[in-house]
N, CA, C and O atoms as a GROMACS GRO file, in nm:
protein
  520
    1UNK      N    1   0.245  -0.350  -0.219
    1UNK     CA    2   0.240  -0.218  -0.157
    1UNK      C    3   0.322  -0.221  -0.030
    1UNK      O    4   0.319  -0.298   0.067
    2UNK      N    5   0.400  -0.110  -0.059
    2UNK     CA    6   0.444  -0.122   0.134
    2UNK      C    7   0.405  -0.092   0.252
    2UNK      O    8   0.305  -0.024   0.279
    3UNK      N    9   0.466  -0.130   0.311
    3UNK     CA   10   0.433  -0.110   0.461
    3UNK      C   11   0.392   0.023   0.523
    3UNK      O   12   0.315   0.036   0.618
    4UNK      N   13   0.460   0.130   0.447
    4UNK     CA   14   0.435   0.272   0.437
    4UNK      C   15   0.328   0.299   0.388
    4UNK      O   16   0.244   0.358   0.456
    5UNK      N   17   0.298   0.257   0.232
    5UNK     CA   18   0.195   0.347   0.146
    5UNK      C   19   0.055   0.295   0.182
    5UNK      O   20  -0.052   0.345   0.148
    6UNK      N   21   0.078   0.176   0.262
    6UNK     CA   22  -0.046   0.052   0.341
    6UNK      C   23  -0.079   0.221   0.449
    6UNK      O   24  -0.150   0.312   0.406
    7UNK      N   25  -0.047   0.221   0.511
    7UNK     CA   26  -0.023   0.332   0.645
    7UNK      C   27  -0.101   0.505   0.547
    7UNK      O   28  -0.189   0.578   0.594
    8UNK      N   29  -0.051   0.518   0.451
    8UNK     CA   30  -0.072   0.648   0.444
    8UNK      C   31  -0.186   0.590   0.350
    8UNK      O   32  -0.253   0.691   0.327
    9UNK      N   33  -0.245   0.482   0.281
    9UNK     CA   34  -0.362   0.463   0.206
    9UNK      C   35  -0.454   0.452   0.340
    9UNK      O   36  -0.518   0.558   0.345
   10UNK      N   37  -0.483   0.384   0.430
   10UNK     CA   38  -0.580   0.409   0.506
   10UNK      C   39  -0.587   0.507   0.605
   10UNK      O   40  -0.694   0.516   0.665
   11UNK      N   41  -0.477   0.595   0.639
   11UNK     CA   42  -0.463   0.688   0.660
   11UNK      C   43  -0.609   0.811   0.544
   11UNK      O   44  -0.715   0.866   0.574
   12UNK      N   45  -0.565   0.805   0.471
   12UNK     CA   46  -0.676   0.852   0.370
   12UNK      C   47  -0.800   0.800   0.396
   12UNK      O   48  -0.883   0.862   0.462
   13UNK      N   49  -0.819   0.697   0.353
   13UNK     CA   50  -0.946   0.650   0.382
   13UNK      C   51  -1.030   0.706   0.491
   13UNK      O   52  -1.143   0.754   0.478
   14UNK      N   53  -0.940   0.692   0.631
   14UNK     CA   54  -0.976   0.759   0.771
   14UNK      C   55  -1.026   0.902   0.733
   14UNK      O   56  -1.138   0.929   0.776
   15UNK      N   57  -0.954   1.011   0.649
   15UNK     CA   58  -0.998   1.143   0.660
   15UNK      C   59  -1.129   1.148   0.553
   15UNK      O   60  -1.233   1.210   0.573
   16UNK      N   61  -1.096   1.064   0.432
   16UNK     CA   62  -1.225   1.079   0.339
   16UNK      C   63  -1.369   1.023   0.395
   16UNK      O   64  -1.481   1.055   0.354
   17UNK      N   65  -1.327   0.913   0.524
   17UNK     CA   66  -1.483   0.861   0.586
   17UNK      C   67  -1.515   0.921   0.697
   17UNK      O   68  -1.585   0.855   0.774
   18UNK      N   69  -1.485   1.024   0.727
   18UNK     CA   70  -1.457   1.161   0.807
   18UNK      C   71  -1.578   1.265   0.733
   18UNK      O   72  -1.686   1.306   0.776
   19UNK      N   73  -1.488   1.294   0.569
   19UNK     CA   74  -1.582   1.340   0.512
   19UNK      C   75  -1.703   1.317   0.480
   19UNK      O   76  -1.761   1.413   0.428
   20UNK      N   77  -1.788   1.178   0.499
   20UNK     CA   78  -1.853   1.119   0.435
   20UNK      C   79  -1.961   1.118   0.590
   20UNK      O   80  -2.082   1.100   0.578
   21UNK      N   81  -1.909   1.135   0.702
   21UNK     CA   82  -1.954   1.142   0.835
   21UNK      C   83  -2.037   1.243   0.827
   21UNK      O   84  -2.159   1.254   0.839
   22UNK      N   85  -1.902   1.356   0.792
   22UNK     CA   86  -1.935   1.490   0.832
   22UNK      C   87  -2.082   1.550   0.759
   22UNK      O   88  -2.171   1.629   0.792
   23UNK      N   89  -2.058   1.476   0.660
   23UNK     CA   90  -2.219   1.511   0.552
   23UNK      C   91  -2.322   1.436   0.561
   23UNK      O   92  -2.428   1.463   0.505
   24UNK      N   93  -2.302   1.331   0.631
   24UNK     CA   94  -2.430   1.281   0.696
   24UNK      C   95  -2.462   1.353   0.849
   24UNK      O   96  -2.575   1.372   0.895
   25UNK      N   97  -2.359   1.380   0.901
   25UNK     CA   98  -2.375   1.512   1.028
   25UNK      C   99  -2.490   1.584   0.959
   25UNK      O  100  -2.611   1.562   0.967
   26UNK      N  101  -2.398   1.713   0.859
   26UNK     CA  102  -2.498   1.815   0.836
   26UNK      C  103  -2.614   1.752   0.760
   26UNK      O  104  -2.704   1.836   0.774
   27UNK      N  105  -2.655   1.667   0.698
   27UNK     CA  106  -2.776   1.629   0.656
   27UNK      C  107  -2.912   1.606   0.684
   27UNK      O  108  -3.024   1.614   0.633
   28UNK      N  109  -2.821   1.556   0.841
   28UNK     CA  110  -2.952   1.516   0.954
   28UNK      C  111  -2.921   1.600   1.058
   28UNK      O  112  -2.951   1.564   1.172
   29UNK      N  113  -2.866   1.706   1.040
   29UNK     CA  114  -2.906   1.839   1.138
   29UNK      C  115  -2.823   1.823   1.266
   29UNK      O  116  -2.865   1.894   1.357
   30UNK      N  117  -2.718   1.750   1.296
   30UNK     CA  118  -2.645   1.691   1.466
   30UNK      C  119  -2.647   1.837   1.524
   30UNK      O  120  -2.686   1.841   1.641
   31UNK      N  121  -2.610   1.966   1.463
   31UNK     CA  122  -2.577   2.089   1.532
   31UNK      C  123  -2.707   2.097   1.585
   31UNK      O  124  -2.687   2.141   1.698
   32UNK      N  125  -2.817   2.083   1.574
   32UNK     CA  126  -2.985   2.099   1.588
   32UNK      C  127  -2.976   1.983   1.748
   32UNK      O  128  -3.008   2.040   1.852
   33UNK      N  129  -2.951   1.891   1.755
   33UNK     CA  130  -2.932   1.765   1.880
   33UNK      C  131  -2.844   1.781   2.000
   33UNK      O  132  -2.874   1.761   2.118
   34UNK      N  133  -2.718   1.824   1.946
   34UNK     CA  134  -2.616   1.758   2.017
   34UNK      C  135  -2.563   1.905   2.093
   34UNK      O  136  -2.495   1.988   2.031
   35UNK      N  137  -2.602   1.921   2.228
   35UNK     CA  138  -2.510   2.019   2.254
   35UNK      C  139  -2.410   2.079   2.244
   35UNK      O  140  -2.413   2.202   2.249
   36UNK      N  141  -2.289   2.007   2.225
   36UNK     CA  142  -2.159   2.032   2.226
   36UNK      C  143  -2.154   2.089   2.087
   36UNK      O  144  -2.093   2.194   2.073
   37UNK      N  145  -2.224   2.020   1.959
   37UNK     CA  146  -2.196   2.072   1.837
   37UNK      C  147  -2.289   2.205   1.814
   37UNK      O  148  -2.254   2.303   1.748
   38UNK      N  149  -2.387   2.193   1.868
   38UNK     CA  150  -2.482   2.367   1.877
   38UNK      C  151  -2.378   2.455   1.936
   38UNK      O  152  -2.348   2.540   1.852
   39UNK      N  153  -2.309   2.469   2.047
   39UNK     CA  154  -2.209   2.515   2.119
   39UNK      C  155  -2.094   2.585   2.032
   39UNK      O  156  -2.046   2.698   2.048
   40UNK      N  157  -2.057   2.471   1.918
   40UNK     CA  158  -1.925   2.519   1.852
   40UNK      C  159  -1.959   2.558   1.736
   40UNK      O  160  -1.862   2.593   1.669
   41UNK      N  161  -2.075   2.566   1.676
   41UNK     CA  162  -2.155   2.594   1.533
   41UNK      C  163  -2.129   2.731   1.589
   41UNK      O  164  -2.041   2.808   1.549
   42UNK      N  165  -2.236   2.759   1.712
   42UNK     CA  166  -2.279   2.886   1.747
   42UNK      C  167  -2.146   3.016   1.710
   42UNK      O  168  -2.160   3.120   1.647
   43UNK      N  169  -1.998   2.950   1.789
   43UNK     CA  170  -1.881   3.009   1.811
   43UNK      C  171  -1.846   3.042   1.690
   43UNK      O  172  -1.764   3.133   1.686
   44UNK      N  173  -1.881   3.000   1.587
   44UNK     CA  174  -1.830   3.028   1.434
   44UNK      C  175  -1.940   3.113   1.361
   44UNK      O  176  -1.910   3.204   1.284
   45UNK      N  177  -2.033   3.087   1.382
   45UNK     CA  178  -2.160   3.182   1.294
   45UNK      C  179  -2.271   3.141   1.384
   45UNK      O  180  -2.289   3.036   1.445
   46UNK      N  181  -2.360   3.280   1.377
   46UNK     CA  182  -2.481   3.276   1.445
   46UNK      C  183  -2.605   3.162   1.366
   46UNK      O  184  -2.710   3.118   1.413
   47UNK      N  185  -2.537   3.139   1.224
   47UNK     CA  186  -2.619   3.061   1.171
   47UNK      C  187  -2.559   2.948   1.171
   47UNK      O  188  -2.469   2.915   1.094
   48UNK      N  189  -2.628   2.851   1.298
   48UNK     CA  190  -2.565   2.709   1.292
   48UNK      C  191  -2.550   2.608   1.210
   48UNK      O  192  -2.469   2.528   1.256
   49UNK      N  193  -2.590   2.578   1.113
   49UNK     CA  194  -2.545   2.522   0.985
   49UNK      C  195  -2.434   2.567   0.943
   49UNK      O  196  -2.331   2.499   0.940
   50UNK      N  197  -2.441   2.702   0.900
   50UNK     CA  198  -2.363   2.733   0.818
   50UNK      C  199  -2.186   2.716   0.900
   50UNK      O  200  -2.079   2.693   0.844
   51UNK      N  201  -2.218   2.739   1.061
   51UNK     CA  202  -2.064   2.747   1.151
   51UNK      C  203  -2.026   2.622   1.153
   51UNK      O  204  -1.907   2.590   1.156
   52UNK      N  205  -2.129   2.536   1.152
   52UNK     CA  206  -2.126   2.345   1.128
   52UNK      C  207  -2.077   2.316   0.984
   52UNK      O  208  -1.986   2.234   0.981
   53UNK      N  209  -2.113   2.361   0.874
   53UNK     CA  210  -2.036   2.330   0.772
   53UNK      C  211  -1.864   2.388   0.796
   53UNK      O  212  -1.773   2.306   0.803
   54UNK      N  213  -1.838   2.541   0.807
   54UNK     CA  214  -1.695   2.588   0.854
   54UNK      C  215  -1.621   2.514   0.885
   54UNK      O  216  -1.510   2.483   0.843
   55UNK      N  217  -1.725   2.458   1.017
   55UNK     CA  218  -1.646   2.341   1.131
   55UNK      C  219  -1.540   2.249   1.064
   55UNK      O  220  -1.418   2.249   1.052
   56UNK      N  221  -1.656   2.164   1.022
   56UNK     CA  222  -1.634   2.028   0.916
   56UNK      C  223  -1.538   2.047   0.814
   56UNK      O  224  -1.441   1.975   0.788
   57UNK      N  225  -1.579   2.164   0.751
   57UNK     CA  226  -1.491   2.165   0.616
   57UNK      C  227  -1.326   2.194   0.623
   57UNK      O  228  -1.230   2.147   0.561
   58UNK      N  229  -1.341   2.311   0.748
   58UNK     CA  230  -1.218   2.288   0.838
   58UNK      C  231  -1.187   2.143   0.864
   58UNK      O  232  -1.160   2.094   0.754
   59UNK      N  233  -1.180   2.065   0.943
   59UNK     CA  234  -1.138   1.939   1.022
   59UNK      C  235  -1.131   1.859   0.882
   59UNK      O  236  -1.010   1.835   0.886
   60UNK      N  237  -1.167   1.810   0.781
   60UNK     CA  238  -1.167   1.744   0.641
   60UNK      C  239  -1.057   1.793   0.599
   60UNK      O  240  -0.965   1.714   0.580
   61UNK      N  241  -1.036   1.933   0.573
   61UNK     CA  242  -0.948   2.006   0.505
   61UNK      C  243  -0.777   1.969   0.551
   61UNK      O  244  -0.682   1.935   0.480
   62UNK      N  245  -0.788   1.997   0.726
   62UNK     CA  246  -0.682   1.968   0.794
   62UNK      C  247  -0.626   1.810   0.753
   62UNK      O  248  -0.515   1.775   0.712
   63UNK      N  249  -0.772   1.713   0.786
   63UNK     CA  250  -0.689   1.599   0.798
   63UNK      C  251  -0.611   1.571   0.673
   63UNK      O  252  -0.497   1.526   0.678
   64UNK      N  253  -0.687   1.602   0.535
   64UNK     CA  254  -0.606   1.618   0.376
   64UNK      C  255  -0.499   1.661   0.410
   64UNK      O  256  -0.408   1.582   0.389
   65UNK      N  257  -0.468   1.764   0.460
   65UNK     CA  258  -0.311   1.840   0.448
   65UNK      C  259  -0.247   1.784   0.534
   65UNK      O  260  -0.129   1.777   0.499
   66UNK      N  261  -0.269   1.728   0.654
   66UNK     CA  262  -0.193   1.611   0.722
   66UNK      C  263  -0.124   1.508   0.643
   66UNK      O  264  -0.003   1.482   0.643
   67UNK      N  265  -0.247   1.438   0.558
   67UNK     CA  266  -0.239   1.321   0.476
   67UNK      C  267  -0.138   1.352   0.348
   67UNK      O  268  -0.064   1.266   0.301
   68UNK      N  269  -0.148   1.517   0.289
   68UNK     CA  270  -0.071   1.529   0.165
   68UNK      C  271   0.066   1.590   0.171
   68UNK      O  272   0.133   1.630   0.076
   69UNK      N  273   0.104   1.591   0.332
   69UNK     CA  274   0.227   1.659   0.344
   69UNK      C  275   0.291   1.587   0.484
   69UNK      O  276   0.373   1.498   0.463
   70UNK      N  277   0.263   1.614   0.608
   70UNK     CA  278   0.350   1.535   0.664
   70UNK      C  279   0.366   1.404   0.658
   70UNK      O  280   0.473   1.350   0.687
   71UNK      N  281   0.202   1.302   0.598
   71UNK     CA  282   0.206   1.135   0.600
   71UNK      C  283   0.303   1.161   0.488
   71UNK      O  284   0.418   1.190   0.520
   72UNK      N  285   0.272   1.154   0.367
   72UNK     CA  286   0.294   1.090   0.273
   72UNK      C  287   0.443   1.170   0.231
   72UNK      O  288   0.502   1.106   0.144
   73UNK      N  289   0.493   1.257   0.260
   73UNK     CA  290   0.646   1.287   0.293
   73UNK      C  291   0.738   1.190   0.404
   73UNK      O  292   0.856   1.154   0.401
   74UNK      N  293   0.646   1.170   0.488
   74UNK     CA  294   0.730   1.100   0.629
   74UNK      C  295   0.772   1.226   0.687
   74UNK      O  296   0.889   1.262   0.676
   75UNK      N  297   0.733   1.256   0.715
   75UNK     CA  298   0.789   1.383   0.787
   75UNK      C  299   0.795   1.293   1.003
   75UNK      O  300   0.747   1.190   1.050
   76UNK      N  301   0.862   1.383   1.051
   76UNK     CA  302   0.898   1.258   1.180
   76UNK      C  303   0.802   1.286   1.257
   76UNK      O  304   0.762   1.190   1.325
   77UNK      N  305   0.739   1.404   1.275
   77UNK     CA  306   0.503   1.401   1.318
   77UNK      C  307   0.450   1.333   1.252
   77UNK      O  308   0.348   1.304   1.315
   78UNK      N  309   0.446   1.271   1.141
   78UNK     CA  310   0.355   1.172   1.054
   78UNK      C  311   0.215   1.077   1.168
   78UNK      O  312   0.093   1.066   1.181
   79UNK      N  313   0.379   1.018   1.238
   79UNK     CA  314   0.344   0.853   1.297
   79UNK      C  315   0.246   0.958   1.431
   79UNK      O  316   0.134   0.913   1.453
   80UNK      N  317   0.276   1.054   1.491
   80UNK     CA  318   0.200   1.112   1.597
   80UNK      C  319   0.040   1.155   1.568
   80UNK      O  320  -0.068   1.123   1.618
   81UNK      N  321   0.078   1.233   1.474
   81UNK     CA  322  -0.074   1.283   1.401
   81UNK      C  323  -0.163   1.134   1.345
   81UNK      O  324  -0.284   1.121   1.364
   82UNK      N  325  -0.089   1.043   1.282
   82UNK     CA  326  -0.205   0.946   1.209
   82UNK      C  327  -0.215   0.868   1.349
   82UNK      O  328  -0.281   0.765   1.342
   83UNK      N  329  -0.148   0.908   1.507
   83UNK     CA  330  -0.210   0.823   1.598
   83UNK      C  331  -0.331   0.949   1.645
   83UNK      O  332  -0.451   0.930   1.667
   84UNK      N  333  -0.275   1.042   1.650
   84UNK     CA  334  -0.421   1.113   1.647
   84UNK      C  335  -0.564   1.113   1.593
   84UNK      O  336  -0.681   1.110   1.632
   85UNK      N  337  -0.512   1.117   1.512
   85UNK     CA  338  -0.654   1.098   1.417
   85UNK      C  339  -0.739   0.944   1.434
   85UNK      O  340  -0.861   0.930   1.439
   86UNK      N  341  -0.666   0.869   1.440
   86UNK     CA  342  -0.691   0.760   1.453
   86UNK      C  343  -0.751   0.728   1.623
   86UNK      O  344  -0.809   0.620   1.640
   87UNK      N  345  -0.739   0.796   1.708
   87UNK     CA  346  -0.811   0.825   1.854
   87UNK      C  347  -0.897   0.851   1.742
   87UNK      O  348  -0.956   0.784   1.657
   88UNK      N  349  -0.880   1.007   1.777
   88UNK     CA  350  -1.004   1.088   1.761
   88UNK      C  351  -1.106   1.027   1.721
   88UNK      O  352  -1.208   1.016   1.788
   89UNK      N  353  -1.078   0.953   1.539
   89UNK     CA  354  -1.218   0.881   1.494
   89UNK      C  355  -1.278   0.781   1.572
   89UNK      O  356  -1.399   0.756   1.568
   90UNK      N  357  -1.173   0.706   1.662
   90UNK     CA  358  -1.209   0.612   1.699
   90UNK      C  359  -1.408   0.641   1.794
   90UNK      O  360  -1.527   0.618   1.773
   91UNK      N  361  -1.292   0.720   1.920
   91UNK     CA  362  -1.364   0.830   2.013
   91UNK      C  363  -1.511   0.846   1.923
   91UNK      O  364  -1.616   0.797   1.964
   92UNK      N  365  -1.502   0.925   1.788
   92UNK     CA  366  -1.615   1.028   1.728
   92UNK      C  367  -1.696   0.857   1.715
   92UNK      O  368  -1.788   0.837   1.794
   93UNK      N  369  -1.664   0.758   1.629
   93UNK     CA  370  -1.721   0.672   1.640
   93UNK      C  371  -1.808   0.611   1.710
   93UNK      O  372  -1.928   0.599   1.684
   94UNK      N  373  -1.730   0.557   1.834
   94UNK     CA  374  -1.768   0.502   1.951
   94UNK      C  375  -1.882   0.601   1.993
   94UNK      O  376  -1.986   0.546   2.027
   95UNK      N  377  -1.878   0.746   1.997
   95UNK     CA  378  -1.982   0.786   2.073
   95UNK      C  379  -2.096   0.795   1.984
   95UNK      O  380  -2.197   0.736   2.020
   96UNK      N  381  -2.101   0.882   1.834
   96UNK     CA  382  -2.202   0.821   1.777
   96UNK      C  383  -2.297   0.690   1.794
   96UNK      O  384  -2.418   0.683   1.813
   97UNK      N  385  -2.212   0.606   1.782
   97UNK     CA  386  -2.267   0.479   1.831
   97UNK      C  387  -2.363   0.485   1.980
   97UNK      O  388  -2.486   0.493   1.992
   98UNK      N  389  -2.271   0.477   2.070
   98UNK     CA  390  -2.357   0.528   2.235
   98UNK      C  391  -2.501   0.591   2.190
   98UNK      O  392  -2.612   0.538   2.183
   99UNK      N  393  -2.465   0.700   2.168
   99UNK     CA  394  -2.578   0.778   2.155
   99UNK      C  395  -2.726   0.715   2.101
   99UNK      O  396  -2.832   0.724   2.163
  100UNK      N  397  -2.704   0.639   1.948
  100UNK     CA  398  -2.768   0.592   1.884
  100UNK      C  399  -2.848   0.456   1.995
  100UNK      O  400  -2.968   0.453   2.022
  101UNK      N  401  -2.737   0.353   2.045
  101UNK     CA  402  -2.786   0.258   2.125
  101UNK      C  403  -2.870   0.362   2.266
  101UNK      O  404  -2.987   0.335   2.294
  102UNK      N  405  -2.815   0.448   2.324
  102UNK     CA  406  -2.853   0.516   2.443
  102UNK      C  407  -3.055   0.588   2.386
  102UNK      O  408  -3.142   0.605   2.471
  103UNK      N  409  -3.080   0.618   2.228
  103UNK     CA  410  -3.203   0.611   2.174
  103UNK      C  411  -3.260   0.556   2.187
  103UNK      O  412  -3.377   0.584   2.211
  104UNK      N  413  -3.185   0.378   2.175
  104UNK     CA  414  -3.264   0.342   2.087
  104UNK      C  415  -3.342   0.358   1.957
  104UNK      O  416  -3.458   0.337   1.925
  105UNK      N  417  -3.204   0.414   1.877
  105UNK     CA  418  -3.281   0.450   1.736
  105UNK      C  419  -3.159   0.513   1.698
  105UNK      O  420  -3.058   0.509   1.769
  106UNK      N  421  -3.166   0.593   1.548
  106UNK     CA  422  -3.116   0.678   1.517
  106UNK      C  423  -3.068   0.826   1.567
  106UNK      O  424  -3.149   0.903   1.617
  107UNK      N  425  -2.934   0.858   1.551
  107UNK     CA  426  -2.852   0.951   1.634
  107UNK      C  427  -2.781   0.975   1.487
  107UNK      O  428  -2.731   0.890   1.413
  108UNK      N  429  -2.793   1.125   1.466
  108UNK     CA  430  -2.708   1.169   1.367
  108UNK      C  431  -2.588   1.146   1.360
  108UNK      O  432  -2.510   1.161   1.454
  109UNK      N  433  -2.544   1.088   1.196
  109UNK     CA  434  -2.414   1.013   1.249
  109UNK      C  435  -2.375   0.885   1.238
  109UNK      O  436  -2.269   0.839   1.195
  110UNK      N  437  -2.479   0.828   1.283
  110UNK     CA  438  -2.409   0.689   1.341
  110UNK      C  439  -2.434   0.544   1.238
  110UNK      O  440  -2.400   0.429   1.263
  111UNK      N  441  -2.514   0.603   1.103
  111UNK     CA  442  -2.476   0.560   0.984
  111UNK      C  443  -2.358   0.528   0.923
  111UNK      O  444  -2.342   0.428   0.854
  112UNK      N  445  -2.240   0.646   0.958
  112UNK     CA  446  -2.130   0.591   0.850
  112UNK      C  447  -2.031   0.613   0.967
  112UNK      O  448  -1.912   0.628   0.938
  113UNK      N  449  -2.083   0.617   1.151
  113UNK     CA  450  -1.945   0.590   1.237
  113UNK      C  451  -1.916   0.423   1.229
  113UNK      O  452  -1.829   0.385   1.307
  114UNK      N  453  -1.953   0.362   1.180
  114UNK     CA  454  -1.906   0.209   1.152
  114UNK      C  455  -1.732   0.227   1.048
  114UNK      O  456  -1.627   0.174   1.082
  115UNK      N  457  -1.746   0.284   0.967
  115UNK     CA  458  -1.658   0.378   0.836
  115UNK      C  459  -1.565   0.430   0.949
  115UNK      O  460  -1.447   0.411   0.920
  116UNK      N  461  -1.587   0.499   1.089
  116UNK     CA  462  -1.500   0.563   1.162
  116UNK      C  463  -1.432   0.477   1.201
  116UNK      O  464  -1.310   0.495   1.196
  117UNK      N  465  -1.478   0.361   1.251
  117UNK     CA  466  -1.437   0.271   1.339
  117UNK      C  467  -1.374   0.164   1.278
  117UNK      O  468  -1.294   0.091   1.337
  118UNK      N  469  -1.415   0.148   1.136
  118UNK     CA  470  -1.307   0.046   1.074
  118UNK      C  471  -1.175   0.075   0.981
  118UNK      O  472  -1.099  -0.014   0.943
  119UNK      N  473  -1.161   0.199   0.955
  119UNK     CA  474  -1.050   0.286   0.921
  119UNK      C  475  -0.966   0.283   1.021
  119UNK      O  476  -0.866   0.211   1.024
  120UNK      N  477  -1.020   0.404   1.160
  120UNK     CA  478  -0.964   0.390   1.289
  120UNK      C  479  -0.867   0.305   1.323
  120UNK      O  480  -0.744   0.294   1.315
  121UNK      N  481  -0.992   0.231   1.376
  121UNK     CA  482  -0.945   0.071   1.390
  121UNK      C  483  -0.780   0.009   1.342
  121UNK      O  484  -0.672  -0.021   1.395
  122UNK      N  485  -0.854   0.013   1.190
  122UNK     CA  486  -0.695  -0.087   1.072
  122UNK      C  487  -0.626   0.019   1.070
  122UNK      O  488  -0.528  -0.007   1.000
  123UNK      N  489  -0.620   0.128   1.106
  123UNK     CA  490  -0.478   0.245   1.140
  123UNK      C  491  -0.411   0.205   1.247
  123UNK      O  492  -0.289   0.192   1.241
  124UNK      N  493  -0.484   0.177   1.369
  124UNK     CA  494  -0.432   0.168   1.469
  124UNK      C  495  -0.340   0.056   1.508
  124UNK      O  496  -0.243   0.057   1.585
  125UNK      N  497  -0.413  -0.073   1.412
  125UNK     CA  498  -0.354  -0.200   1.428
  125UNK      C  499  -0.178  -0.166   1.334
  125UNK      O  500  -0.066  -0.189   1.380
  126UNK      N  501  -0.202  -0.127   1.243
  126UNK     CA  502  -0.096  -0.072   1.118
  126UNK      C  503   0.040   0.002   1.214
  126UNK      O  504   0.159  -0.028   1.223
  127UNK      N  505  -0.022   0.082   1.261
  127UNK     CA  506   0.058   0.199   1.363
  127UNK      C  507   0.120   0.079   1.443
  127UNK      O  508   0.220   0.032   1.389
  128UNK      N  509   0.091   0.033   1.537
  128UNK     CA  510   0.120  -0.075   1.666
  128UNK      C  511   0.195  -0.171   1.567
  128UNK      O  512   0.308  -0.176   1.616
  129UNK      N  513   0.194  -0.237   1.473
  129UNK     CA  514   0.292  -0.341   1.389
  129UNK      C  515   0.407  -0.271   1.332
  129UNK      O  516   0.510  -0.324   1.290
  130UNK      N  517   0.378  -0.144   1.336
  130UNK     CA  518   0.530  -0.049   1.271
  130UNK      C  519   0.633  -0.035   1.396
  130UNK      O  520   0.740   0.023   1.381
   0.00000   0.00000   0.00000
């Protein structure tokens, strides 16, 4: 495999364990906990679930069309956006995590931010060797 399709396969991975976040988000209710996400549920629908799914399905949706058109074309934003994303999860990770240790216990989430952080992660290392 090359050096490229290495880059745009975990590139994927990153947005599908995104998805896999995002539905353990809405499962265990984070818009219900977390201020910031009650905040931006609210801005989309008065019914916070339902502006929390929008949210999500938005941000999943985006990172796919990232992944099925500028990565995997090469387009010359490719390498900028998969360093984006690759923050971002890192970030969404890391704080899930906090939160959970800052419990002591369970923090919506922070089940499959390990998935954030090791995608993230082997993007970032991938990105920096290119």
């Amino acid at each position: 495999m090359s050096f490229a399709r290495r880059q745009q396969l975990v590139f994927l991975l990153l947005i599908l364990a995104q998805a896999v976040h995002s539905v353990e988000e809405y499962c265990t209710k984070l818009y219900e906990v977390f201020p910031l996400t009650r905040f931006a549920s609210a801005v989309v629908s008065s019914d916070l679930a339902r502006g929390f799914l929008i949210l999500n399905v938005a941000i999943v949706t985006i990172g796919l069309f990232c992944w099925a058109v500028p990565v995997r074309l090469g387009w010359p934003i490719a390498r900028g956006l998969m360093w984006f994303w690759a923050i971002l999860e890192l970030c969404n990770g890391a704080i899930h995590s906090a939160l959970a240790l800052t419990r002591h216990g369970y923090f919506p989430g922070v089940a499959t931010a390990p998935l954030l952080l090791l995608f993230g992660g082997w993007l970032a290392v991938l990105l920096i060797r290119a």
